[in-house]
PDB file with SEQRES, HELIX, SHEET and CRYST1 records, atoms N, CA, C and O in Angstrom:
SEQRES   1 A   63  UNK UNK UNK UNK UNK UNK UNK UNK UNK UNK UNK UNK UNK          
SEQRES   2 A   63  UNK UNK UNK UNK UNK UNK UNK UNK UNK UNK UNK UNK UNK          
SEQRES   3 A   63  UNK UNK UNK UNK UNK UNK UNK UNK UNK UNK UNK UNK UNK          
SEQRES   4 A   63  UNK UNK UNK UNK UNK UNK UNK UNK UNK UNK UNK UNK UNK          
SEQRES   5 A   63  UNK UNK UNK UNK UNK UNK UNK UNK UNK UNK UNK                  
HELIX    1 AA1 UNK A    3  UNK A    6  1                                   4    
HELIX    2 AA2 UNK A   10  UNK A   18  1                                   9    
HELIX    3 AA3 UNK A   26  UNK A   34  1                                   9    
HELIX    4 AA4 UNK A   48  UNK A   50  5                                   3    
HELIX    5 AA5 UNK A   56  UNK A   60  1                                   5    
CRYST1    1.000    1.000    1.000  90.00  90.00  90.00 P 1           1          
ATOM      1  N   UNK A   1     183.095  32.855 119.027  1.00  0.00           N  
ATOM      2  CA  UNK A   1     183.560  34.168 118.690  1.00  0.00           C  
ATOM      3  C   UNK A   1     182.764  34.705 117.514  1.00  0.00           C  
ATOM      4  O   UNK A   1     182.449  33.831 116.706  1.00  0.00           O  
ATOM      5  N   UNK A   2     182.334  36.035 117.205  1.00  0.00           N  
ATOM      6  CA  UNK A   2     181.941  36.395 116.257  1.00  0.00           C  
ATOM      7  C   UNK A   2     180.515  36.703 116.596  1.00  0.00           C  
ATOM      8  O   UNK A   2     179.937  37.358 115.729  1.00  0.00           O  
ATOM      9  N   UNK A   3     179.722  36.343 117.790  1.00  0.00           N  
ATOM     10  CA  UNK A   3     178.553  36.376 118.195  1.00  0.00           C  
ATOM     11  C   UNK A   3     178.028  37.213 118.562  1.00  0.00           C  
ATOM     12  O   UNK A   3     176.810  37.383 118.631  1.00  0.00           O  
ATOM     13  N   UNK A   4     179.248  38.191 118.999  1.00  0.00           N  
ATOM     14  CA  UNK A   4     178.808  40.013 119.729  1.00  0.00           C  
ATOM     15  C   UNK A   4     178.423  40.500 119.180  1.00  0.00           C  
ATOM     16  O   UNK A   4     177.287  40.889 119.450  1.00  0.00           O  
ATOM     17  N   UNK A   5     179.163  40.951 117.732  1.00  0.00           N  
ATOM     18  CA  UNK A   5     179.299  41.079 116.679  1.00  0.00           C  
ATOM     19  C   UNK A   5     177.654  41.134 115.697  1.00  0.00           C  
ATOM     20  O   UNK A   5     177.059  42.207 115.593  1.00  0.00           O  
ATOM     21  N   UNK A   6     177.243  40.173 115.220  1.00  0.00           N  
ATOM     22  CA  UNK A   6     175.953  39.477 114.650  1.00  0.00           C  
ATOM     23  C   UNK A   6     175.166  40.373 116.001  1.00  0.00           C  
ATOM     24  O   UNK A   6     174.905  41.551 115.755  1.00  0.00           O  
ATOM     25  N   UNK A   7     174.903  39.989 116.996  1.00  0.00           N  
ATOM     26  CA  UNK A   7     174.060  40.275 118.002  1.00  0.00           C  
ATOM     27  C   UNK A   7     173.772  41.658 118.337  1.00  0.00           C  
ATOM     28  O   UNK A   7     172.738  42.145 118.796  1.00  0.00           O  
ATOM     29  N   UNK A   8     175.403  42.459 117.875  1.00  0.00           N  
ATOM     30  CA  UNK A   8     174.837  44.273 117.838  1.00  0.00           C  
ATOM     31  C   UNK A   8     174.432  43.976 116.837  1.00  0.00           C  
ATOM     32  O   UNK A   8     173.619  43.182 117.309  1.00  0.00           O  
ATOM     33  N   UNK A   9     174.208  43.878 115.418  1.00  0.00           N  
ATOM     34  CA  UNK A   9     173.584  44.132 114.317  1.00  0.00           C  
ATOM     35  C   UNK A   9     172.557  44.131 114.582  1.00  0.00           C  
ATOM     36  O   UNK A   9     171.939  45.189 114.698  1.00  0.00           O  
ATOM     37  N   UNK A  10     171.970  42.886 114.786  1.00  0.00           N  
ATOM     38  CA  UNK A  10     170.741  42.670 115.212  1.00  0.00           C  
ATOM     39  C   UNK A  10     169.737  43.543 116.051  1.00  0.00           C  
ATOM     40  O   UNK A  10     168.529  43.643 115.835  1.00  0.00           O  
ATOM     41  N   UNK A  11     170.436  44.137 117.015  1.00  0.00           N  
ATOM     42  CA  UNK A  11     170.081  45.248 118.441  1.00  0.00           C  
ATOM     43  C   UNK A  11     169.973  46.229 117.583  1.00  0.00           C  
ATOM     44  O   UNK A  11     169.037  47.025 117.497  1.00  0.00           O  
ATOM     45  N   UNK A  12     170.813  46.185 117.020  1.00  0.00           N  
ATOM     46  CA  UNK A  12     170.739  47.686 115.990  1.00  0.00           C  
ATOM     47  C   UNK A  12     169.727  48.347 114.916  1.00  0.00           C  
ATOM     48  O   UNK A  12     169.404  49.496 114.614  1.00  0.00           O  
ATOM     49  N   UNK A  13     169.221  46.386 114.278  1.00  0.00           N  
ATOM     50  CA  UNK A  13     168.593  46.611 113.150  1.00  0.00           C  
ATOM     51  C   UNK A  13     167.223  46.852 114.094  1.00  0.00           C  
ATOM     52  O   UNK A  13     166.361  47.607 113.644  1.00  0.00           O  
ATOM     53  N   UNK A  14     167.019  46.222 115.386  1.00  0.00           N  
ATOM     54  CA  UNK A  14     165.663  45.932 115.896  1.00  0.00           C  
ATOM     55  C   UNK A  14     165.363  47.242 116.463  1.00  0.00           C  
ATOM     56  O   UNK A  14     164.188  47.607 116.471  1.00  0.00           O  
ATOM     57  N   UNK A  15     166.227  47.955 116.912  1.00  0.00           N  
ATOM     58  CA  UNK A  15     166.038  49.629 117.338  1.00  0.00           C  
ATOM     59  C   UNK A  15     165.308  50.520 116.768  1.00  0.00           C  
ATOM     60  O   UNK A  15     164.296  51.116 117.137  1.00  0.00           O  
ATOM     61  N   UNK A  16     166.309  50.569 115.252  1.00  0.00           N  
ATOM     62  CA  UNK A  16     165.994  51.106 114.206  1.00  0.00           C  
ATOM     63  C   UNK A  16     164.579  51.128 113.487  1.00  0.00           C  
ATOM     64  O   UNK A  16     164.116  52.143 112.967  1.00  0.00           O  
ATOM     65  N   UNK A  17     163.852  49.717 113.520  1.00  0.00           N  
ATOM     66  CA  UNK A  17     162.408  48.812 113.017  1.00  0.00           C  
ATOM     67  C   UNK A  17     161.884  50.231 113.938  1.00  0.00           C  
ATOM     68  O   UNK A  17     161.703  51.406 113.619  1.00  0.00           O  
ATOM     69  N   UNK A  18     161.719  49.306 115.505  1.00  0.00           N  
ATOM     70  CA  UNK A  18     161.044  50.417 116.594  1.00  0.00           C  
ATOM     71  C   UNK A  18     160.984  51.706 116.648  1.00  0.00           C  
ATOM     72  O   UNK A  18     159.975  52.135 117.208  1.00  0.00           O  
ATOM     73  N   UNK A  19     161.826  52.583 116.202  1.00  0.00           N  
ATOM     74  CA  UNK A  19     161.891  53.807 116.060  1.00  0.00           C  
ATOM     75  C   UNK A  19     161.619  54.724 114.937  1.00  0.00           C  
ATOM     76  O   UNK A  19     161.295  55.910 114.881  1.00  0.00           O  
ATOM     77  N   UNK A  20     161.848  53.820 114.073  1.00  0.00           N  
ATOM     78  CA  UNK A  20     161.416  54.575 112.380  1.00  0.00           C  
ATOM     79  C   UNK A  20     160.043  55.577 112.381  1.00  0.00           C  
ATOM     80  O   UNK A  20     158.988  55.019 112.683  1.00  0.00           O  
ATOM     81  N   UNK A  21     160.020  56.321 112.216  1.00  0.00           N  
ATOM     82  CA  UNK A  21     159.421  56.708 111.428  1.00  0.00           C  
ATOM     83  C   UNK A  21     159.074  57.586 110.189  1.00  0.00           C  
ATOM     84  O   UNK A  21     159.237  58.783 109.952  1.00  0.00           O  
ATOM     85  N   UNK A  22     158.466  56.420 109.395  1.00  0.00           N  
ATOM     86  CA  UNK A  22     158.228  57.287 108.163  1.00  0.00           C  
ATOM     87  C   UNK A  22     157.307  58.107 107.852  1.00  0.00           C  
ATOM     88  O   UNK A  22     156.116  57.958 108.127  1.00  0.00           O  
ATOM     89  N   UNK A  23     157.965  59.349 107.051  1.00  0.00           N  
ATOM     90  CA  UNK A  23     156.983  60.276 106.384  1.00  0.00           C  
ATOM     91  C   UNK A  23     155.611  59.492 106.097  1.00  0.00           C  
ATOM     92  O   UNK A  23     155.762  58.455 105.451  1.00  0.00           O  
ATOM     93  N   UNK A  24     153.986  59.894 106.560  1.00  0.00           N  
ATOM     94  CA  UNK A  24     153.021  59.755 106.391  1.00  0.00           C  
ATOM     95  C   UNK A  24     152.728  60.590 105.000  1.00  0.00           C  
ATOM     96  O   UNK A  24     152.937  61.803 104.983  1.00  0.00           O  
ATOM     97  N   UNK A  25     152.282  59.965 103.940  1.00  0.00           N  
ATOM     98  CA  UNK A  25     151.775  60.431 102.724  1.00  0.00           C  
ATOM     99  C   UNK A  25     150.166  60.679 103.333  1.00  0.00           C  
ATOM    100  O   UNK A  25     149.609  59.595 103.505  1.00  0.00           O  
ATOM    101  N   UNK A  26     149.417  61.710 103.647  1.00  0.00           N  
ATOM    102  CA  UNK A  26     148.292  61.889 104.049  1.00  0.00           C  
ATOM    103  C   UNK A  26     147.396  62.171 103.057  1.00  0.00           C  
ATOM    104  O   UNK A  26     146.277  61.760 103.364  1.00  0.00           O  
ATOM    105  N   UNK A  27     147.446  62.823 101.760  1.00  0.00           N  
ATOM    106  CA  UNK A  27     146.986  62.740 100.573  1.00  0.00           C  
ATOM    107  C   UNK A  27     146.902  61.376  99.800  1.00  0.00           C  
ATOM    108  O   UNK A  27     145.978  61.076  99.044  1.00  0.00           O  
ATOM    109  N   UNK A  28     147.746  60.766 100.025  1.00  0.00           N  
ATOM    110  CA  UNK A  28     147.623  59.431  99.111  1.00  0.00           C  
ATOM    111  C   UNK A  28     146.420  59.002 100.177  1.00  0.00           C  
ATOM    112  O   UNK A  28     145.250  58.875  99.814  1.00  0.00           O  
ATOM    113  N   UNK A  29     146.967  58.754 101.832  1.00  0.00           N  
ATOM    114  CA  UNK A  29     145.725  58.102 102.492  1.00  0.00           C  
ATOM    115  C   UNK A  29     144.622  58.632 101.957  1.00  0.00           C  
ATOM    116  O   UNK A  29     144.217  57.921 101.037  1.00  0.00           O  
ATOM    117  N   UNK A  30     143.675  59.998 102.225  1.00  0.00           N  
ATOM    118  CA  UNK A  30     142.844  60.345 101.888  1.00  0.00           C  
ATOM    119  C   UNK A  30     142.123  59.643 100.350  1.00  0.00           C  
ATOM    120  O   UNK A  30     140.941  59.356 100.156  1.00  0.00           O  
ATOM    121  N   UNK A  31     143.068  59.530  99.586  1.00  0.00           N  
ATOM    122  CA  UNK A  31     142.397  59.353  97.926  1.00  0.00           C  
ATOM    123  C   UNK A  31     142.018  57.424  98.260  1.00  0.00           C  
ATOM    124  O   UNK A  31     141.036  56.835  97.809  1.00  0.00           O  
ATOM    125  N   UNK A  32     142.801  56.978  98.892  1.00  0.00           N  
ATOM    126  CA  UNK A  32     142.905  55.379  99.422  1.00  0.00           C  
ATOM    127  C   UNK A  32     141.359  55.122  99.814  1.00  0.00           C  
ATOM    128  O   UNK A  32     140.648  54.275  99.274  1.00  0.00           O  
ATOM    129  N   UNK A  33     140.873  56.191 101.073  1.00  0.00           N  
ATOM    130  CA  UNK A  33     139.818  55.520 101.937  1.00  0.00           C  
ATOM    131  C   UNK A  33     138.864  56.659 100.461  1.00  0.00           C  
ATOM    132  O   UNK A  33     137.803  56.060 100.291  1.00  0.00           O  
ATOM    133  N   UNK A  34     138.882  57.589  99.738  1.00  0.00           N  
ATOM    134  CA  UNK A  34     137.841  58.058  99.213  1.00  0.00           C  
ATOM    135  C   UNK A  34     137.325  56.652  98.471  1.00  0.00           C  
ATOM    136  O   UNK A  34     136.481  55.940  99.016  1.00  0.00           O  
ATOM    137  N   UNK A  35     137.989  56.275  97.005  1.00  0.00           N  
ATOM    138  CA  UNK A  35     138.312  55.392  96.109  1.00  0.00           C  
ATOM    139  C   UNK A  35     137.390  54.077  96.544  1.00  0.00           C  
ATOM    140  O   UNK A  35     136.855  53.383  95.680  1.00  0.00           O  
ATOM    141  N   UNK A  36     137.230  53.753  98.209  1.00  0.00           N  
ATOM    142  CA  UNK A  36     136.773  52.711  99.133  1.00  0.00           C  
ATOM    143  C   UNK A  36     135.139  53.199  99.307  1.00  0.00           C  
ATOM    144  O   UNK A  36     134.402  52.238  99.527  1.00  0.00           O  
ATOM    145  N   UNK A  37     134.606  54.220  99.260  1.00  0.00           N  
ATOM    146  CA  UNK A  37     133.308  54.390  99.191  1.00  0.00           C  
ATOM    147  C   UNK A  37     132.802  54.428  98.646  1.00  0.00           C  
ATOM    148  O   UNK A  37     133.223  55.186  97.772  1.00  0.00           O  
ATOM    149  N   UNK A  38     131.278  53.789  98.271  1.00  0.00           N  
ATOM    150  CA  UNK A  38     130.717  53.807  96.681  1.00  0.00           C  
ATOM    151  C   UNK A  38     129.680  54.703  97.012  1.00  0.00           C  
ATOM    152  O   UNK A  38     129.550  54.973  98.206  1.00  0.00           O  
ATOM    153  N   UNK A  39     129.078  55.108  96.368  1.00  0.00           N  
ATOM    154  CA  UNK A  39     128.124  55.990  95.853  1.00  0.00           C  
ATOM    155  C   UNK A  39     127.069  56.551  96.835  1.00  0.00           C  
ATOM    156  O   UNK A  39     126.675  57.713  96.742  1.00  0.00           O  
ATOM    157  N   UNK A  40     126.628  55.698  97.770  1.00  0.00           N  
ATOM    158  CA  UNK A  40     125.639  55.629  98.966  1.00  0.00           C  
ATOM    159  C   UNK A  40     126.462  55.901  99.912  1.00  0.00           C  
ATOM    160  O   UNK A  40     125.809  56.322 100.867  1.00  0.00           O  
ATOM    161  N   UNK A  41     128.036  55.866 100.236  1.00  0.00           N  
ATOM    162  CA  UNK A  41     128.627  56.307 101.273  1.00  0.00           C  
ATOM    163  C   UNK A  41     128.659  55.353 102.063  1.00  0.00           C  
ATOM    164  O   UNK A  41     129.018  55.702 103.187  1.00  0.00           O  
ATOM    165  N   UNK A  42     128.421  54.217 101.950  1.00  0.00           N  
ATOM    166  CA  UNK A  42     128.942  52.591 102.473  1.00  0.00           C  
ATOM    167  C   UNK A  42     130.062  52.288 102.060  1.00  0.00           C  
ATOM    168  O   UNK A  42     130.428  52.819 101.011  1.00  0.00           O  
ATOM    169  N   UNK A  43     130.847  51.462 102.661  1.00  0.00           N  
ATOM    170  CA  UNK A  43     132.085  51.100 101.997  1.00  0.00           C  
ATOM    171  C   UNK A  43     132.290  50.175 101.652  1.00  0.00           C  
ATOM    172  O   UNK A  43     131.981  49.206 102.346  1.00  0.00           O  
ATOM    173  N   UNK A  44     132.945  49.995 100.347  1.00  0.00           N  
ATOM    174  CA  UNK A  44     133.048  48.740  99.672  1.00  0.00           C  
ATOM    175  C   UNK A  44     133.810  47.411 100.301  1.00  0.00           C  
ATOM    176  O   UNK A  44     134.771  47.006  99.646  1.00  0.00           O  
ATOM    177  N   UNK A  45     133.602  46.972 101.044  1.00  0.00           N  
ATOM    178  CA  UNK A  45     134.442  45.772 101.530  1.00  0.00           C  
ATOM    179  C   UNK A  45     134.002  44.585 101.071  1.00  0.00           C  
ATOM    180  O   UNK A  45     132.791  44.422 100.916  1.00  0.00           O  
ATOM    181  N   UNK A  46     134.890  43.592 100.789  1.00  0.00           N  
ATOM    182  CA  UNK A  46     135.072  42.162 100.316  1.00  0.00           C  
ATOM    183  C   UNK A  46     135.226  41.119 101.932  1.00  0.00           C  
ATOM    184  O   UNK A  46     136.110  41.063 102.787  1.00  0.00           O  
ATOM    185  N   UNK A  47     134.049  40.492 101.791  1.00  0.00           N  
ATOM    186  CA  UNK A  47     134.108  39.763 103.266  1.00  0.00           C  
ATOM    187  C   UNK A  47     134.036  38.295 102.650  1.00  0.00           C  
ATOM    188  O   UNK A  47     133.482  37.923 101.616  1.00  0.00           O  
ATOM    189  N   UNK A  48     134.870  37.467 103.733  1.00  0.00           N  
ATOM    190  CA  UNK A  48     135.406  36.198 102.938  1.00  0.00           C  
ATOM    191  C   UNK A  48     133.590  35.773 103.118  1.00  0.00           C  
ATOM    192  O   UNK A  48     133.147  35.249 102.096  1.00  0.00           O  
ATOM    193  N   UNK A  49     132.662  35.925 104.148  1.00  0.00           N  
ATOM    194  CA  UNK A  49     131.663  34.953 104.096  1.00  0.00           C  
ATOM    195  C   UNK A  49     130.477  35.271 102.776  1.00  0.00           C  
ATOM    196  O   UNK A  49     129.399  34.775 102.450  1.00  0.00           O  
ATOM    197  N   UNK A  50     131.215  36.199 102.342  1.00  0.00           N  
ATOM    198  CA  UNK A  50     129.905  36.678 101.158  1.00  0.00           C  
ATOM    199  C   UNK A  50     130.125  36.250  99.703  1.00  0.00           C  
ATOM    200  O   UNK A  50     129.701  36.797  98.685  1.00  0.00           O  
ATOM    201  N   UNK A  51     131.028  34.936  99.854  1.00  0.00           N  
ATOM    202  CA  UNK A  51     131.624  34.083  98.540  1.00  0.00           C  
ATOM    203  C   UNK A  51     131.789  32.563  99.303  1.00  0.00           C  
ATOM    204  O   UNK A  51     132.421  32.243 100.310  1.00  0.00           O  
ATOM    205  N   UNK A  52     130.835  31.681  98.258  1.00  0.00           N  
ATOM    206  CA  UNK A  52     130.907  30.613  98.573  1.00  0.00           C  
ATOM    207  C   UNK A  52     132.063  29.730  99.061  1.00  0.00           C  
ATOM    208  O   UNK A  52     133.254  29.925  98.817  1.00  0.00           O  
ATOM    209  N   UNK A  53     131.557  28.763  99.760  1.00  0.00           N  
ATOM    210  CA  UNK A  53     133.006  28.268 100.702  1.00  0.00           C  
ATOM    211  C   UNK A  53     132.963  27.206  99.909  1.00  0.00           C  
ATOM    212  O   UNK A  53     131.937  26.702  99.452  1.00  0.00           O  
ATOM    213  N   UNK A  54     134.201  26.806  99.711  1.00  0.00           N  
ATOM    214  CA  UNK A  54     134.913  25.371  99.090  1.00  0.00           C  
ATOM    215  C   UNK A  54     134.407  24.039  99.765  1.00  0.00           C  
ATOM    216  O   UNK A  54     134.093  22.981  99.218  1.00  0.00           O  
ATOM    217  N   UNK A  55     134.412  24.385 101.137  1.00  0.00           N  
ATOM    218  CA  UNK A  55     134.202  22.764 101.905  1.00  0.00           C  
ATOM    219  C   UNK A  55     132.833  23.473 102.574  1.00  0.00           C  
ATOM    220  O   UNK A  55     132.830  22.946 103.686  1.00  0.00           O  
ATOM    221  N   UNK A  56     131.949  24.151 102.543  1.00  0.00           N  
ATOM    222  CA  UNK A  56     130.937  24.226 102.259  1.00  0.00           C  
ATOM    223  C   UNK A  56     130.074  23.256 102.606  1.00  0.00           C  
ATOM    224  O   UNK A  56     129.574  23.203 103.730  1.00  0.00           O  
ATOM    225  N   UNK A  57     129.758  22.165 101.398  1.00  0.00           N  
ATOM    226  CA  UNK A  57     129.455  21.335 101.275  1.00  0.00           C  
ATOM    227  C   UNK A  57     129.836  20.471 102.647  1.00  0.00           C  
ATOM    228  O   UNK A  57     128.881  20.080 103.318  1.00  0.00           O  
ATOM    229  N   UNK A  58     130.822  20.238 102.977  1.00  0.00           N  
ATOM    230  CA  UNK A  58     131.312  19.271 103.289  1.00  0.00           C  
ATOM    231  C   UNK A  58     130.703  19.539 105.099  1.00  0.00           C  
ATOM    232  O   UNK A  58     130.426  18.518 105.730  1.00  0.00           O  
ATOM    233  N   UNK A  59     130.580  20.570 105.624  1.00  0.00           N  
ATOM    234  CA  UNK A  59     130.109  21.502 106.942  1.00  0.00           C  
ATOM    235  C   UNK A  59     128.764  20.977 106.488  1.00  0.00           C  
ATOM    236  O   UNK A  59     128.582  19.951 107.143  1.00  0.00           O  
ATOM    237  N   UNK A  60     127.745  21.181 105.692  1.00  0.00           N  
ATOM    238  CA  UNK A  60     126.806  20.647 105.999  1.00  0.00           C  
ATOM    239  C   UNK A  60     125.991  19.453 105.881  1.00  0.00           C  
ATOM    240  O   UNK A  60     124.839  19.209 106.239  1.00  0.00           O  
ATOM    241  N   UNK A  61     126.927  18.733 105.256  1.00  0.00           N  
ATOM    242  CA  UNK A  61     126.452  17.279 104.991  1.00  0.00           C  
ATOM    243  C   UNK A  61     126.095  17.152 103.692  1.00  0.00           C  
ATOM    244  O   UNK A  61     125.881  15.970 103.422  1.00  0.00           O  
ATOM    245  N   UNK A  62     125.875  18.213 102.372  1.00  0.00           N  
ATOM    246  CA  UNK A  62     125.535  18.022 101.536  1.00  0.00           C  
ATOM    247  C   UNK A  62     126.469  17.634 100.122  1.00  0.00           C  
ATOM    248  O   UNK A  62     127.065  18.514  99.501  1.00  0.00           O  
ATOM    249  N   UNK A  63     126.488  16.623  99.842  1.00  0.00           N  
ATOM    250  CA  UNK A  63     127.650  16.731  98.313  1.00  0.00           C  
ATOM    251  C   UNK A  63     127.495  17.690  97.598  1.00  0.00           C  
ATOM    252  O   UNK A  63     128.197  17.834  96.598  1.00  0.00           O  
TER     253      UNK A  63                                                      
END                                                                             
């Protein structure tokens, strides 16, 4: 007993997730992706392979 109960909540809360939607701040986006381009109009991204790897070493056989 008590399981219907819990189980609409649940239906309810999962509806709600699916259907939301929130107000889009489109100005904040805009200043987000500007802030992301540097100077040449490339964008600044951080890629994990362009910082040395920890086990590194260990992939190529070298101590």
């Amino acid at each position: 007993m008590g399981r219907g109960r819990a189980k609409a909540k649940q239906t309810k809360v999962a509806r709600e997730l699916k259907y939301y939607s929130p107000d889009t701040d489109l100005s904040a986006l805009e200043r987000e992706l500007h802030s992301s381009t540097t100077s040449n109009g490339s964008t600044a991204r951080r890629t994990d392979w362009d910082e040395d790897d920890d086990y590194e070493q260990w992939a190529t056989g070298r101590p």
